[in-house]
Each structure stands twice: as C-alpha cells, then as structure tokens.
C-alpha positions in Angstrom: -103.8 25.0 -46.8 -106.7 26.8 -46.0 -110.0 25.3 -43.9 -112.5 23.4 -47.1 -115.5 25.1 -47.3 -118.8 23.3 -46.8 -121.3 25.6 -46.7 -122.6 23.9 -50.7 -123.1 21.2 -48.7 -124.3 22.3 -45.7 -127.5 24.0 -48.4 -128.0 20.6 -49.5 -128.6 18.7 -46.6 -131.8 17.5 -45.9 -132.6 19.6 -42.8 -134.5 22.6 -41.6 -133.9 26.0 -43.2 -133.0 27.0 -39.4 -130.7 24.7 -38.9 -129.0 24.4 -42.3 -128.6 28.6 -41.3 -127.3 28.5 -38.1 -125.1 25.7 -39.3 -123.5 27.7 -42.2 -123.0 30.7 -39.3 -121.0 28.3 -37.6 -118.4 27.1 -40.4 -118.0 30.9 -41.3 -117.0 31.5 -38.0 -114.8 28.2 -37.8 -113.2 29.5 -41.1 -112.3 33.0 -39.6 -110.9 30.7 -36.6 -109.3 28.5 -38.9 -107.6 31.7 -40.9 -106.9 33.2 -37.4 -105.0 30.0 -36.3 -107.4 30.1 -33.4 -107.9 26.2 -34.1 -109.4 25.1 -31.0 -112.4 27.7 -31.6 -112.6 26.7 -35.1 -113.1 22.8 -33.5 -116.1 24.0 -31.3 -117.7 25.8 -34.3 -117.4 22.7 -35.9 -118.9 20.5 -33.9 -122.0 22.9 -33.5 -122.2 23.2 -37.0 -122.2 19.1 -37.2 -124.8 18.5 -34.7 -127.3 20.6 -36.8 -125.8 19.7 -39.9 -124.1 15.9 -39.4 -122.3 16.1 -43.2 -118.9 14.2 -43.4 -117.6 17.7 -44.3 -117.2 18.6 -41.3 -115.0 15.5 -39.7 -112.7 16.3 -42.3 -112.1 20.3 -41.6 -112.5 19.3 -37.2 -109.0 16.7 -38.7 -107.8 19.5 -40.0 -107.8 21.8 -37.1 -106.6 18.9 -34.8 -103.6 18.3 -37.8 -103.0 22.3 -37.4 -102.8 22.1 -33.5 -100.3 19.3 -33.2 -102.6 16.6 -32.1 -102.1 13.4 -34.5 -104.5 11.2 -32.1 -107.7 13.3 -32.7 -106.4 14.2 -35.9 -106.4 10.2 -37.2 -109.5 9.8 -35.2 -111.2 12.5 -37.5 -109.9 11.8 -40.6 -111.0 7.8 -40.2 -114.3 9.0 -39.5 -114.6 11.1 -42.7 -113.1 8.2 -44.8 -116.1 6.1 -43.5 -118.6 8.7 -45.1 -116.6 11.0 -47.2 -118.1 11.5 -51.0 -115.1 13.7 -52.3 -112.6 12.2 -54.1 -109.5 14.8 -53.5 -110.8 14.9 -49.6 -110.3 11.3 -49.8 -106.8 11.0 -51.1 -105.6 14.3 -49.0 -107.3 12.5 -45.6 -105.4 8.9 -46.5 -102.4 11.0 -46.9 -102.6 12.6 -43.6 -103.1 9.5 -42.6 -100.2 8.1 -43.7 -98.1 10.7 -42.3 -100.2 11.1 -38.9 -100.3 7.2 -38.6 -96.4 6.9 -37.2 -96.9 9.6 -34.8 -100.3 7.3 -32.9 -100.4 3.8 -33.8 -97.7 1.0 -33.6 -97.5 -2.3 -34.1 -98.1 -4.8 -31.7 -96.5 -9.0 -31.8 -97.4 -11.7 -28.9 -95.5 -15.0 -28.7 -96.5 -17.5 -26.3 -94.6 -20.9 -25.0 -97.9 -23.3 -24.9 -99.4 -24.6 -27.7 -102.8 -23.9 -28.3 -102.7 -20.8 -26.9 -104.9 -17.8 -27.1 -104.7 -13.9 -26.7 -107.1 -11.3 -25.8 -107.6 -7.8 -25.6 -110.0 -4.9 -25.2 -109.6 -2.9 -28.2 -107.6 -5.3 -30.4 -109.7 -8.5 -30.1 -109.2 -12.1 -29.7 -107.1 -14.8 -31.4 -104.3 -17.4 -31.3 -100.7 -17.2 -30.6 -98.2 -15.9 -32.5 -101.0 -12.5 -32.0 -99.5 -9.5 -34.3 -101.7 -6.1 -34.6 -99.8 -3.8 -37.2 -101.8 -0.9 -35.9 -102.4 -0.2 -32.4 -102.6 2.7 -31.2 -100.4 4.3 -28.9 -101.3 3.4 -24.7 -101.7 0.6 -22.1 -103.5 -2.4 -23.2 -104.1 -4.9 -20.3 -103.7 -8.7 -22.1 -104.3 -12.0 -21.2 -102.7 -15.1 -22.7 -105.0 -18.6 -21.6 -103.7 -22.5 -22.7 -105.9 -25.6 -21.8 -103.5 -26.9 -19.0 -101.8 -23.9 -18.3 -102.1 -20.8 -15.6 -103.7 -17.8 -17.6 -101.4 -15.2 -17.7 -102.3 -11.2 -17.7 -99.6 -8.6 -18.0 -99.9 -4.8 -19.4 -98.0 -3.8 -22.8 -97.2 -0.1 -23.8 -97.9 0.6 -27.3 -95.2 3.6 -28.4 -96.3 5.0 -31.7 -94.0 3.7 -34.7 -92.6 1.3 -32.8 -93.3 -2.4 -32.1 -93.7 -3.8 -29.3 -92.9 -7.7 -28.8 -93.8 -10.0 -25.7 -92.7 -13.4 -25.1 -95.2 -14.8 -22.1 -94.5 -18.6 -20.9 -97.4 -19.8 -19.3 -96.7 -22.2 -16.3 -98.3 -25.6 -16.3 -101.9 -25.5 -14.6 -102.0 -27.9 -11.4 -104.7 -30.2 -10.9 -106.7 -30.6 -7.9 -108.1 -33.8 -6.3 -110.7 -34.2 -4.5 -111.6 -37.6 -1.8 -114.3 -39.7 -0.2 -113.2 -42.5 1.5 -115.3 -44.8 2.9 -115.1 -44.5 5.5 -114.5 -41.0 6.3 -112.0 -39.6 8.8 -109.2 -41.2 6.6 -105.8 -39.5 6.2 -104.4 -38.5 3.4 -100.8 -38.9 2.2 -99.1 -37.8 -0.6 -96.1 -39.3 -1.6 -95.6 -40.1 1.8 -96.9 -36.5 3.4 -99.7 -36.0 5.2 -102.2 -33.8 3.3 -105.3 -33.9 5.8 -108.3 -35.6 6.4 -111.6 -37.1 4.8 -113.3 -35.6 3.4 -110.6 -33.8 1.1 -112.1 -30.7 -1.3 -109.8 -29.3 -4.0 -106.2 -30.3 -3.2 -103.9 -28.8 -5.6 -100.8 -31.0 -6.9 -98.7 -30.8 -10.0 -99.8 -33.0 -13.5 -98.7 -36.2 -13.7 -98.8 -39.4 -11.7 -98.6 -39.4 -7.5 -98.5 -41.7 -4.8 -101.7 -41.6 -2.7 -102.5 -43.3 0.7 -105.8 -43.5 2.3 -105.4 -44.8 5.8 -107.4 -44.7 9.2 -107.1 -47.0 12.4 -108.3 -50.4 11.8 -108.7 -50.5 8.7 -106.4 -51.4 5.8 -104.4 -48.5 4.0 -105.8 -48.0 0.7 -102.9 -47.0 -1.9 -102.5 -46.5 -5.7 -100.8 -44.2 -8.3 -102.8 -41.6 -9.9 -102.9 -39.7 -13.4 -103.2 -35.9 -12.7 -104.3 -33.9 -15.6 -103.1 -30.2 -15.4 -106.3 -28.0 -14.5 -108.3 -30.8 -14.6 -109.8 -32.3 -11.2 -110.1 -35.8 -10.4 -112.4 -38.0 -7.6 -111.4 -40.2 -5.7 -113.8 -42.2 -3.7 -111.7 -45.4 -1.7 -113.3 -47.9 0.5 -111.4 -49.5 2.8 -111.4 -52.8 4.0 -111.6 -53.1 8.0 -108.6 -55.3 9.1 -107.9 -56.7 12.6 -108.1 -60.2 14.2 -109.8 -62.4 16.7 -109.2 -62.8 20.6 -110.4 -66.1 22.6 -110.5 -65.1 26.4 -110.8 -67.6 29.3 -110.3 -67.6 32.7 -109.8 -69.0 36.6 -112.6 -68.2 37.8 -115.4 -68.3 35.0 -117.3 -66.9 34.0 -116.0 -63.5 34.6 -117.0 -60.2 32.5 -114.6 -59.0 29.4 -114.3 -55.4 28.7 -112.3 -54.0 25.7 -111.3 -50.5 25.2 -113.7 -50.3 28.7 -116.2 -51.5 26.9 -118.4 -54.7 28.3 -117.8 -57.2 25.1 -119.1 -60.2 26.9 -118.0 -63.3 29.7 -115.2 -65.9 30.2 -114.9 -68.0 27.9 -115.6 -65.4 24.8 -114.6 -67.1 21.3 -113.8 -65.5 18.3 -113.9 -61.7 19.4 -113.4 -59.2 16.3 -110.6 -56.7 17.1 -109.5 -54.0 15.1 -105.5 -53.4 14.1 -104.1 -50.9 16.7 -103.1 -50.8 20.6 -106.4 -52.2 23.1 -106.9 -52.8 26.3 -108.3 -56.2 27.6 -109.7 -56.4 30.7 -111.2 -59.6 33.2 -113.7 -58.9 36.5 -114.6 -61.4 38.5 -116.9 -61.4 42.4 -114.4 -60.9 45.2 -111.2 -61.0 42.9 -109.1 -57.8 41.6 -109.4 -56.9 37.6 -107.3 -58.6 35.3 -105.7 -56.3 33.0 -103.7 -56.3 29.6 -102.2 -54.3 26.7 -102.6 -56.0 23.6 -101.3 -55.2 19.8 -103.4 -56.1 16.8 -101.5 -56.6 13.4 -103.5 -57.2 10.4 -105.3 -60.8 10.8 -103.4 -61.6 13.9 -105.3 -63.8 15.8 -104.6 -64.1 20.2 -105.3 -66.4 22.7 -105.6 -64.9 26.6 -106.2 -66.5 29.4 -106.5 -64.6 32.7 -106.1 -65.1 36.1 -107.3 -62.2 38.4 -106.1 -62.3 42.1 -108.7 -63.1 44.7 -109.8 -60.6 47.2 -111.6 -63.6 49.5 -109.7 -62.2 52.2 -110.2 -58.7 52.0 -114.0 -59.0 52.4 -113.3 -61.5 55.5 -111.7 -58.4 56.8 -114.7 -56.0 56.1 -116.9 -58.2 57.0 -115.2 -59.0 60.5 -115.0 -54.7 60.7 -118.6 -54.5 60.3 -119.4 -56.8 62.9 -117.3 -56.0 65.5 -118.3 -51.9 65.2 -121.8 -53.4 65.4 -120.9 -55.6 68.4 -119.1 -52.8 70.1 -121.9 -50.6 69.5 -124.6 -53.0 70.9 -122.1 -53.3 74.0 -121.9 -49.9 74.4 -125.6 -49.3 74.3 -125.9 -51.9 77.2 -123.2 -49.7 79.3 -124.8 -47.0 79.0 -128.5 -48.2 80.3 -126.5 -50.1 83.0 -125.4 -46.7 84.2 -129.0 -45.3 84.1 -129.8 -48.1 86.2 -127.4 -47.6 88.6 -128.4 -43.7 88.9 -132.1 -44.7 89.4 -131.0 -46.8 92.4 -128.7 -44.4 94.0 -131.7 -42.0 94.0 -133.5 -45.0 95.8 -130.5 -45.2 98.4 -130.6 -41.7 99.0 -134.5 -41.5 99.9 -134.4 -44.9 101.8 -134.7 -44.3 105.7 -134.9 -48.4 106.4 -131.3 -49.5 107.6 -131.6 -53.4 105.8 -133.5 -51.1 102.8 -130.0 -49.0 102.3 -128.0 -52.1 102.7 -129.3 -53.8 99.6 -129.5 -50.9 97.6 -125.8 -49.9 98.4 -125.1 -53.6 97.1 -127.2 -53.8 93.5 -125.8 -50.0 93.1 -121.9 -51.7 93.4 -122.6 -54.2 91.1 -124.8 -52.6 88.4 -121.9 -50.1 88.5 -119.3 -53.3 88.1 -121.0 -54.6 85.1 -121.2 -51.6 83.4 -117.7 -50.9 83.5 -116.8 -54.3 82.4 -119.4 -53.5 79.5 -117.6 -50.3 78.6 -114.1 -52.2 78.1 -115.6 -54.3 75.9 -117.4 -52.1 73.8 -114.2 -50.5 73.6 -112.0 -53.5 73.2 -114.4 -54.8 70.3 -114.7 -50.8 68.7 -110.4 -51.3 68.4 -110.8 -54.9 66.9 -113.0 -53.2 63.9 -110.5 -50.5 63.7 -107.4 -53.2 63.0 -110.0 -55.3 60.7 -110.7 -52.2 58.4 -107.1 -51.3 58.6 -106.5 -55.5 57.3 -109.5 -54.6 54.4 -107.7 -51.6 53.4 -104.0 -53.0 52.9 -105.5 -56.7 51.5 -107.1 -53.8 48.3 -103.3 -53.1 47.6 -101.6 -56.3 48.0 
C-alpha cells in the first residue's frame, strides 16, 4: 500500500505560506522515499515536514514507514499517536488494525501474585496498585518492581516483559522484624534477650523477630528488671525500665574502737558503724586502727542480706617499741661518736703542747692528760659503735614485727 498523501492537509493548516511549502517539499520527497523503499529517508522527511506542519497525518505515514522497515515498537508507538489526533475515519480503522497485528510482536501481558495480604505493587511505566497486579499490555523490556506489605520486608526484583507472552511472578515477602529501643534507669544496664546478651544502656534500634520475647535489664546492685514483650513486625517499641537498687546492711565493730571503716577503699566511717547500705555484689571491708595492722575481709551481698562484722586487727605495740628503741640508740651512738671525736682533737692539741714544752715536770703532765684523753676516747668509740649495732638489731626487730 502506497505512503497516504497529505499534502490537502498540509494547505489547510493554519501556518505560514513558507512553512506549509517547505512542508509539502518534504512529504513529496518522503513519498518518492516511501515508493523507493528507502523508508528510513522517507521517516526524516517526515518528521521535517511535522515540525513545520504538526498534522496527525504525518504520525500515521512515519507508522507506516516504521511498519515497512520491520520495526513494530516505533511502528505502535506511531500509530497510537495518530489515534489520539487522527480525524480520518479509514486511517483510523487501518491504524487499529495495524495495531492489532503489531501489538503481539511489542507488548505482553504482565500478572503479579504476592503472599501478604494487603499488599501493593509498583512500577515505572505501569503504575501502582494492589496484589493480584495484572497489566494485559506491557510492552516488551525490563521493568524494575517492587512489592511493599505493612509488616513485611519490601521486596524489589526485575521482570522481562517478552512480547505475546505473559509473564507471571509469585514474590513472598518475609515478615518485617521489629526493633526495640532501651533506657534504663539507670543506664549502663545489660541487656538480655532470651537469656543472650544483647549489649548495653542505652540500646538504639535492636532488631528482633514479631512476637513476644523475654527481656532482662540488669546491672550490679541493682535488681534485674524482667518482662515479656509484644513485638510488632516493622514496628519499634520503647522501653524505658527503672530499677530498684537492691543490697543490704553491715553493722561493724571492733577491739580497739573506734577504728576507721573503709569499703571498696573507700572511708565509710568508724567502729561501731550501724546500719551501713551495701550494694548486692562482692566488697571489700576493711578496719585501721593506731599502732595495729588492718583488718581485712571479703564479703558477699545477696539481695536484702543483712551482716554483722566484728573485727579484730593485730596490734603492732611492739613493732613501734622496736623503732622507737632504733631511733634512739642511732641517736645515742651518734652523740657518742661526736664526743670521740672532739676527745681526739683534744688529745692532738696537747700532744702539740708536749712537743713545744722544754720544762721536764711541764712534759710529764702533758704526756699523762695526752694518755688519758686518748683512753677515753677509745672507750667512747666502742660505745658509739656498740650502741650504732644495737639500732641496727632494733630496726631489724621493727622490720620482722611488720610481717609477723
């Protein structure tokens, strides 16, 4: 069938004489094309024609060519146009024809099934709307589509479209988990799950399954917080526990008293301390007292346990008898010492004496306060040295009375 002339209409339009010329020059030359089976030319003379001249005409004879040339997808694409505008009634019929015939060759049909009700299907180019989604004319490609259910994981997958063939998909969408979120007061709290740990206070946008879980909130000296929660599927949920501090009371005396407590090395007070608040967990007790070792003990706090400890550190009494015997013999020995040595000065002084003295009865007595100067400080020496040994053993009795 030869190319349908449009140069009537082309006259008619509503256009410059230029361009309703130059446009009639062009579907002449598209018709010579056309006769020529030189299609592809005849398409370009079309479309210039069209630009100057935008009749529906046209779209039908550029459906035509693209018909001619083997290419259905333009071809519909054309013909659809024209049918949108298109006046003449035997163009109309012959272009729904060719439709009919050009439709198996580009569009199929297209049929989505989904497992979740409520569900939803989208797509660009062929819209939104629920499952069970059926399109009876796609056309032929890739279409990237994406399935979404309250409660449910959204799905995306890619269907091929074959022309005059339908395609069917069957997407299950996977429940959505919920996430959880927790404060606890106070923080610093750990977080169990069914009896695993899930980490610590404060806990943002922990992802579990729907439906109903076992949660512990617990932290050292205080009470564990517990209960069983709802989970909605890809819905989140607070919570917000306080807990309750739990421990017990310690009474401490002692022999001596008063002495100083400490807990955890911490002062908390003297002997005798009533009613002292400790928390549940392992502590350390402790008792000082003057000139008596420290008292130490391990104790275990469960729940609202309440202890009585009495403590009896060991006296050191005789340990500072020993320092303080040390300290006064080294300072005995060296006052001693510091007498031995000026005795000896003496001594030289009179020597020089004897040595300068020419009187006979002179020498004499200088030769005698020189022997016994020298005598005394030699006796003064041994001492010192006797006493410098006695604060050597009395530290040594100080040092061995720390460990006993």
């Amino acid at each position: 069938m030869p190319l349908a002339v449009a140069l009537a209409a082309v006259v008619a339009a509503p256009t410059s004489p230029g361009d309703r010329n130059a446009a009639q020059a062009h579907v002449r030359r598209a018709t010579d094309h056309f006769a020529s089976a030189r299609y592809a030319d005849a398409v370009k003379a079309l479309k210039e024609a069209y630009k100057l001249v935008p009749i529906s005409d046209h779209l039908y004879n550029i459906a035509r060519c693209f018909e001619e040339m083997g290419r259905p997808t333009p071809a519909v694409a054309y013909f659809e146009r024209y049918l949108a505008g298109g006046a003449d009634p035997v163009k109309i019929e012959r272009a729904r024809e060719a439709l009919r015939r050009l439709g198996r060759k580009v569009y199929g049909k297209l049929l989505i099934a989904c497992g979740a009700k409520g569900a939803r299907v989208s797509a660009k180019g062929l819209g939104e709307g629920p499952c069970p989604f059926e399109r009876p004319k796609v056309k032929a490609g890739r279409y990237l589509v994406k399935v979404t259910a309250e409660g449910r994981t959204a799905v995306e997958i890619e269907v091929g479209i074959k022309p005059n063939k339908t395609t069917k998909r069957r997407i299950a969408l996977d429940e959505a988990p919920g996430t959880m979120t927790v404060r606890s007061i106070p923080l610093g709290a750990e977080v169990l799950v069914g009896g695993r740990s899930v980490g610590h206070t404060p806990l943002d946008d922990l992802k579990l399954a729907g439906g109903v879980h076992e949660i512990e909130v617990r932290k050292r000296g205080w009470a564990t917080w517990s209960a069983n929660v709802q989970l909605q599927p890809g819905r989140s949920t607070q919570l917000t526990p306080e807990l309750e501090q739990s421990g017990g009371r310690i009474d401490v005396t002692s022999a001596p008293s008063p002495a100083e407590v400490l807990l955890d090395g911490d002062p908390v007070g003297t002997t005798p301390l009533r009613g002292l608040f400790v928390t549940s967990g392992e502590h350390v007790v402790e008792v000082e007292a003057a000139w008596h070792s420290s008292w130490r003990r391990e104790v275990q706090m469960v729940g609202d346990e309440d202890l009585v400890l009495h403590a009896k550190p060991t006296s050191r009494k005789g340990a500072w008898l020993f320092a303080s015997g040390a300290i006064v013999a080294a300072i005995a020995a060296g006052a001693v010492w510091q007498g031995a040595m000026g005795g000896y000065e003496k001594r030289d002084e009179l020597k020089a004496s004897y040595d300068a003295s020419r009187d006979d009865a002179s020498t004499a007595t200088l030769a005698s306060q020189v022997r016994s100067v020298e005598s005394d400080s030699a006796k003064l020496m041994i001492a010192g040295q006797a006493l410098a040994g006695l604060s050597v053993v009395l530290a040594g009795g100080f040092a061995w009375s720390l460990t006993w």
